[in-house]
Backbone as numpy.savetxt, mean C-alpha at the origin, in Angstrom:
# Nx Ny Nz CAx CAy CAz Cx Cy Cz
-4.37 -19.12 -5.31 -4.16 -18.27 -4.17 -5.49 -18.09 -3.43
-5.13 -17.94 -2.26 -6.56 -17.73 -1.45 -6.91 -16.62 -0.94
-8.12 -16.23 -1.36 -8.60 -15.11 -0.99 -7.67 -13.91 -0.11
-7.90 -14.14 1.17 -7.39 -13.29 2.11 -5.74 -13.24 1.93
-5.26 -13.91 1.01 -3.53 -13.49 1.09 -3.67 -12.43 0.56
-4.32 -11.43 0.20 -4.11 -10.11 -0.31 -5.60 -9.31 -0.16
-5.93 -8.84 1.49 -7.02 -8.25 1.35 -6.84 -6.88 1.36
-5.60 -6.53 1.14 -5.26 -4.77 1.79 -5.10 -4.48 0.00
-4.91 -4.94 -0.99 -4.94 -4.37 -2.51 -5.38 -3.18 -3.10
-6.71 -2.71 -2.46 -7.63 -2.06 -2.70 -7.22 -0.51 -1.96
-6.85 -1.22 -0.64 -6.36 -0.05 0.63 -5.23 0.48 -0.18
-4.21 -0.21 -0.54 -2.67 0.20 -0.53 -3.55 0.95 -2.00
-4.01 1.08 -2.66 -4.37 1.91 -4.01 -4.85 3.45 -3.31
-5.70 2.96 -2.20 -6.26 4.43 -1.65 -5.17 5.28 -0.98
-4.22 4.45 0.18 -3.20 5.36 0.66 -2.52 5.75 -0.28
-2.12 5.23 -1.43 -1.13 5.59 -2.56 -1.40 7.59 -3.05
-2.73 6.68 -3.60 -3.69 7.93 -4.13 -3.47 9.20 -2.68
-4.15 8.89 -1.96 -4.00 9.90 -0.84 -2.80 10.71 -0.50
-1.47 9.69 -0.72 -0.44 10.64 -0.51 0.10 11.44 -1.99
-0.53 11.29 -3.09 -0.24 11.57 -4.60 1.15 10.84 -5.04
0.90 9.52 -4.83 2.10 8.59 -5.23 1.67 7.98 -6.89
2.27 8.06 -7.79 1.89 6.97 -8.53 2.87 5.66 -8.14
2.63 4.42 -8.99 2.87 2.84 -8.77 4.17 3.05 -8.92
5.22 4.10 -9.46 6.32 3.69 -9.45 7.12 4.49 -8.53
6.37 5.79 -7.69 6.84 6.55 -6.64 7.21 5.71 -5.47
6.10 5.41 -5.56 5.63 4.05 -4.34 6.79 3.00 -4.25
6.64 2.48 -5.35 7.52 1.12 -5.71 9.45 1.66 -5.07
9.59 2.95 -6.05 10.76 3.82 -5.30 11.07 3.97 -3.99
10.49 4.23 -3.08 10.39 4.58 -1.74 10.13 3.20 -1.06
10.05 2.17 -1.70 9.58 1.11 -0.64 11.13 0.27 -1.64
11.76 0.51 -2.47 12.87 0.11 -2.39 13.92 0.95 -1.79
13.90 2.54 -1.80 14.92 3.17 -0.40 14.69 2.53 0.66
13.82 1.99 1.14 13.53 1.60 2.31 14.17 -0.44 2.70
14.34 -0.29 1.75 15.04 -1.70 1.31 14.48 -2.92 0.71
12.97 -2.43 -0.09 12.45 -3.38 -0.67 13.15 -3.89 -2.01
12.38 -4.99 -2.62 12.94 -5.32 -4.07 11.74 -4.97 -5.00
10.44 -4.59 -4.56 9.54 -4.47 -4.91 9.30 -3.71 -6.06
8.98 -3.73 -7.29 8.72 -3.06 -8.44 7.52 -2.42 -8.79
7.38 -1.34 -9.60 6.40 -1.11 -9.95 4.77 -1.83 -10.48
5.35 -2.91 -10.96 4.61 -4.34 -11.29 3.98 -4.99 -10.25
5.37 -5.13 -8.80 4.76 -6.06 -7.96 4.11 -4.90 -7.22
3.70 -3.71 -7.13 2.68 -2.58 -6.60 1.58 -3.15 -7.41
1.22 -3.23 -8.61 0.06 -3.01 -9.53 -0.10 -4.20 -9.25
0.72 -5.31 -9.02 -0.10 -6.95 -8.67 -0.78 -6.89 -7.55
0.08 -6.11 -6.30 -0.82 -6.06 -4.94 -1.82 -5.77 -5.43
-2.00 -4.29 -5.61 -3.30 -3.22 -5.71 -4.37 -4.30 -6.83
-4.33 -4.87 -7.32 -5.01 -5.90 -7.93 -5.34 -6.95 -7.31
-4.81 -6.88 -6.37 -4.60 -8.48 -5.09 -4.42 -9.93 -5.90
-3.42 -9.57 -7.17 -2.94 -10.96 -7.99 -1.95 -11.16 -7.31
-0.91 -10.52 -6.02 0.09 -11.20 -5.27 -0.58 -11.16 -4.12
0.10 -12.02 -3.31 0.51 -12.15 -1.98 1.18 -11.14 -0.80
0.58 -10.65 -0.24 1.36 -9.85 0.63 1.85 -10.05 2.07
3.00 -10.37 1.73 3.85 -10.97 3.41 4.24 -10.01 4.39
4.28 -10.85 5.52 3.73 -9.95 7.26 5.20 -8.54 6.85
6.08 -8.75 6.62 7.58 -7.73 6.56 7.17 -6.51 5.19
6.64 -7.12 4.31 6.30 -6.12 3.41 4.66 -5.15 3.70
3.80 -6.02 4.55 3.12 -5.21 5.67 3.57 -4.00 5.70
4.35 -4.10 7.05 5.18 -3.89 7.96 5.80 -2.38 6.88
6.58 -2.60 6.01 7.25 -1.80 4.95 6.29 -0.65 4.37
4.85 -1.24 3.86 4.11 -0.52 3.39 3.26 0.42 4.35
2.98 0.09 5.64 2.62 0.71 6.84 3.25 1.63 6.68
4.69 1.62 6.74 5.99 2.70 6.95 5.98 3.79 6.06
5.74 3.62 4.50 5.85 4.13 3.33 5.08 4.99 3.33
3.24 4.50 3.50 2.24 4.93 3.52 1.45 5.48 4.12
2.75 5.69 5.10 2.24 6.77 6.60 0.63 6.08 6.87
0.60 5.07 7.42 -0.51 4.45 7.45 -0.64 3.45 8.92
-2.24 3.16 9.70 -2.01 2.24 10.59 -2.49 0.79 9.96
-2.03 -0.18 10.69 -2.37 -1.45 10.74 -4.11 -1.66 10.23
-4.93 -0.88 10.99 -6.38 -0.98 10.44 -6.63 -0.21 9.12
-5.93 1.06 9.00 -5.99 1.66 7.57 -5.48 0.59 6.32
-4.26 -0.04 6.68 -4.52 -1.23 5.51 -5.17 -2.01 5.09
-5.66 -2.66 6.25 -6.41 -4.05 6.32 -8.03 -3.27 6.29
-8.69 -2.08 6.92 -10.16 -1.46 6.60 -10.30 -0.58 5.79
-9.17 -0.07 5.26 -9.47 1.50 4.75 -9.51 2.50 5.57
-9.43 3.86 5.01 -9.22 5.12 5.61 -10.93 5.46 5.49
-10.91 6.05 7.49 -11.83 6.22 7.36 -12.56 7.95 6.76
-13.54 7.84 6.07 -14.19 8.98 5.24 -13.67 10.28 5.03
-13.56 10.73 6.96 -12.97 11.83 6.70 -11.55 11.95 6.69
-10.85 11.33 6.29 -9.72 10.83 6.17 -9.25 11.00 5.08
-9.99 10.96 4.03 -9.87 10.51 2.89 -9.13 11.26 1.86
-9.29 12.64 2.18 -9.42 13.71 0.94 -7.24 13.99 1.48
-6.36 14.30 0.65 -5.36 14.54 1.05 -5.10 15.68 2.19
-4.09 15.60 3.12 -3.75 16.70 4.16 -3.27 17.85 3.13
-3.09 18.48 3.64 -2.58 19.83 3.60 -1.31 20.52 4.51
-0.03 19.34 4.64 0.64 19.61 5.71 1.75 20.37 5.40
């Protein structure tokens, strides 16, 4: 696999964390949403041992109350610490 098929791994661990999801909350909510995605294939992303395709993007954006640059750069600093909403 090549590098960049999975550069958001690291990100999708921080939004996770940020919203107080663990790997199988996550994995839950991104199958209501109509994924097939498992707890496993979360911990492969966040490891960047899978592949992450443009629709499951797209899915995890949605999940992770997150933008397009928050996946792909990270949240920036002050960003970081959870809301309070």
């Amino acid at each position: 696999m090549k590098r960049w098929a999975n550069d958001i791994g690291p990100n999708v661990r921080k939004l996770r964390i940020r919203l107080g999801l663990t790997q199988e909350q996550l994995a839950a909510k991104l199958q209501i949403n109509g994924s097939d995605m498992t707890r496993q294939v979360v911990a492969n992303i966040e490891a960047r041992r899978r592949r992450v395709y443009e629709h499951q993007i797209r899915l995890l954006m949605k999940v992770l109350h997150c933008t397009l640059d928050e996946l792909f750069f990270g949240i920036p600093p002050a960003q970081s610490q959870p809301s309070h909403r």
